[in-house]
PAFI-702698 format. One line per field, with one value per residue (C-alpha): residue number from 1; residue in one letter; x, y, z. Coordinates in nm, 4 decimals, padded with zeros to 6 digits. Example, Ala and Ser with C-alpha at 12.3 -4.5 7.8 and 13.67 -1.06 7.14 Angstrom:
! residues 2
k: (1:2)
r: (A:S)
u: (01.2300:01.3670)
v: (-00.4500:-00.1060)
w: (00.7800:00.7140)
***
This chain:
! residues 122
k: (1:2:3:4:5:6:7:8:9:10:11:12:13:14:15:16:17:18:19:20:21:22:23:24:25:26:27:28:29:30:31:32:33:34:35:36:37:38:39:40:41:42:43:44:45:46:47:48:49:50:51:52:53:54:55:56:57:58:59:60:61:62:63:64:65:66:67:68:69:70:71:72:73:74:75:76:77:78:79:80:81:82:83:84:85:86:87:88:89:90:91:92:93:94:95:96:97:98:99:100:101:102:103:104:105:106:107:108:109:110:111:112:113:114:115:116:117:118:119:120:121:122)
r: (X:X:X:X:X:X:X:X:X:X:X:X:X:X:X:X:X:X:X:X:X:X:X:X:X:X:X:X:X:X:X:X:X:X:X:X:X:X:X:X:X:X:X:X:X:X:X:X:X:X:X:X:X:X:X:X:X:X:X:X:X:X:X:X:X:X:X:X:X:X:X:X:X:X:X:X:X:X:X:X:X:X:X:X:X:X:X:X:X:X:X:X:X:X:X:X:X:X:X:X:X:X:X:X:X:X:X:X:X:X:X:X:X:X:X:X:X:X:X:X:X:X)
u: (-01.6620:-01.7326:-02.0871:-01.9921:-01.7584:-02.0105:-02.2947:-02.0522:-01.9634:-02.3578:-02.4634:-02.1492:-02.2881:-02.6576:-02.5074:-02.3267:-02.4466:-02.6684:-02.3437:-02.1391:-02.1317:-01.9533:-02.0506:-02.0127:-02.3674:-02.5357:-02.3911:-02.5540:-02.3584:-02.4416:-02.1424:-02.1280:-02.4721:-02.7473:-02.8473:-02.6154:-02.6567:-02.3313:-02.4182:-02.1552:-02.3600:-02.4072:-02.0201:-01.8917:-02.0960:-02.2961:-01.9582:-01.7737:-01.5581:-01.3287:-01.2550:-00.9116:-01.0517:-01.1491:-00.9779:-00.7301:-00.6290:-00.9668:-01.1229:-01.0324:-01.2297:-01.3835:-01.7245:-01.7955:-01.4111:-01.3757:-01.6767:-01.3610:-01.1952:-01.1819:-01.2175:-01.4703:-01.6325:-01.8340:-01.4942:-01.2635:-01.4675:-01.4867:-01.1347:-01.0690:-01.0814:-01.2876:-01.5653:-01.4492:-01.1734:-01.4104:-01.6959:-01.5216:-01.7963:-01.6231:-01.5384:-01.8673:-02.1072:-01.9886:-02.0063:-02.0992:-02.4454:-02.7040:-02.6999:-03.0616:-02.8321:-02.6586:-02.8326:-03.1261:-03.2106:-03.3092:-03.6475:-03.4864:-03.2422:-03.4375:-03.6801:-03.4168:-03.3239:-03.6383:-03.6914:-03.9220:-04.2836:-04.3643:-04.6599:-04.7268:-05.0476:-05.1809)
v: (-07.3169:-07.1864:-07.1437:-06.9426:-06.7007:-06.6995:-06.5675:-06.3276:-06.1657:-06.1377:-05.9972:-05.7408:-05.6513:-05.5991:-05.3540:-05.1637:-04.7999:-04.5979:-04.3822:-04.6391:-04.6159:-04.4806:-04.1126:-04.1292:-04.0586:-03.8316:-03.8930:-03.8181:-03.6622:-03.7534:-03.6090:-03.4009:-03.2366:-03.4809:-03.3942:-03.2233:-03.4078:-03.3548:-03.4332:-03.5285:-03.4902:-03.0994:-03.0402:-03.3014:-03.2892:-02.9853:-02.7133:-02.9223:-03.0376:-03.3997:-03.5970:-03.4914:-03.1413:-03.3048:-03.6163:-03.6938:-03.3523:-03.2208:-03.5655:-03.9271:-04.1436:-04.3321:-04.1844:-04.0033:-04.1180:-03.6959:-03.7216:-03.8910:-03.5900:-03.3597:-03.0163:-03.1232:-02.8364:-02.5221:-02.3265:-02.5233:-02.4794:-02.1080:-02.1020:-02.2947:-02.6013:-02.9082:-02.7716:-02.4151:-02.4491:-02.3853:-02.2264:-01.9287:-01.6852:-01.6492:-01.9746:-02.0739:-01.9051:-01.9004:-02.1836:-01.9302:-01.8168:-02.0736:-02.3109:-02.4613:-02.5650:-02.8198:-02.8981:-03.0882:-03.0979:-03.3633:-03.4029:-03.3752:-03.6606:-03.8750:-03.8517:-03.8705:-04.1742:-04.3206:-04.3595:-04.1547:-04.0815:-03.8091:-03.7527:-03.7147:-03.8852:-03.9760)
w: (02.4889:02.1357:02.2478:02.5334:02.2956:02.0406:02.3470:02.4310:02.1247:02.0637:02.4088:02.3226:02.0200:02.1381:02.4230:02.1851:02.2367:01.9757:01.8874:01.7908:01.4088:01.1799:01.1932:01.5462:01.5689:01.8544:02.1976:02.5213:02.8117:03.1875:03.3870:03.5338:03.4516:03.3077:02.9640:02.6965:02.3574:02.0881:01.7320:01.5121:01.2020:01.3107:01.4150:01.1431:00.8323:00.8664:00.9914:00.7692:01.0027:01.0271:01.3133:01.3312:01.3844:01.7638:01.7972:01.9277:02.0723:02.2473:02.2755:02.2536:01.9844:02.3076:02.3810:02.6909:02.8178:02.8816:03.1629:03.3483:03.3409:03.6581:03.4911:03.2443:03.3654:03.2340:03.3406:03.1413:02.8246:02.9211:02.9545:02.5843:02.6744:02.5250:02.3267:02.3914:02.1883:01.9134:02.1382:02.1716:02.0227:01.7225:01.5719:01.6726:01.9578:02.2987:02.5696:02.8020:02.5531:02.4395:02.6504:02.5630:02.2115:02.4148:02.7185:02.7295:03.1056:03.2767:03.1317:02.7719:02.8548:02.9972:02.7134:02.4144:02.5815:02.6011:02.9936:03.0078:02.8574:02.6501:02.7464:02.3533:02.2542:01.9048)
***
């Protein structure tokens, strides 16, 4: 039994996603486009920013848990809601401008994530 807990707690801790740390790290979005990347070093430690600025009002501390959300949608951050609360082109630019800043595309995500080859070669 203890080896059984003990293979469990391991194989949970292997799993854990890239994200998972401290800082929050990078995380990757997948609903309900493929391919926007948020980087809590940029909104956190760069805009100088704390994680009561987001959570638990715009976002809950579980990563991704939003992508649940029906209007997770371009229109709801147009209309304030999620990142445009701050994306509002003038706390910081507009969710409706640059959206190369945040979306990756499918190629992008697939790469960041390492499925994918490069096609770099040394």
């Amino acid at each position: 039994m203890k080896k059984m807990l003990l293979g469990m707690i391991l194989i949970g801790l292997v799993s854990m996603p890239a994200y998972a740390d401290d800082s929050g790290g990078d995380i990757h979005y997948d609903q309900p486009v493929v391919g926007v990347l948020f980087s809590h070093a940029s909104h956190g430690e760069d805009a100088g920013l704390d994680c009561d600025s987001c959570h638990d009002d715009l976002f809950s501390m579980e990563a991704r848990a939003v992508q649940d959300e029906p209007d997770f949608n371009m229109l709801a951050l147009s209309e304030g809601r999620y990142c445009g609360a701050c994306h509002d082109g003038e706390m910081a630019f507009s969710a409706s401008t640059r959206c190369a800043s945040c979306h990756e595309g499918a190629i992008g995500f697939r790469r960041a994530l390492g499925l994918e080859d490069t096609g770099a070669r040394h």
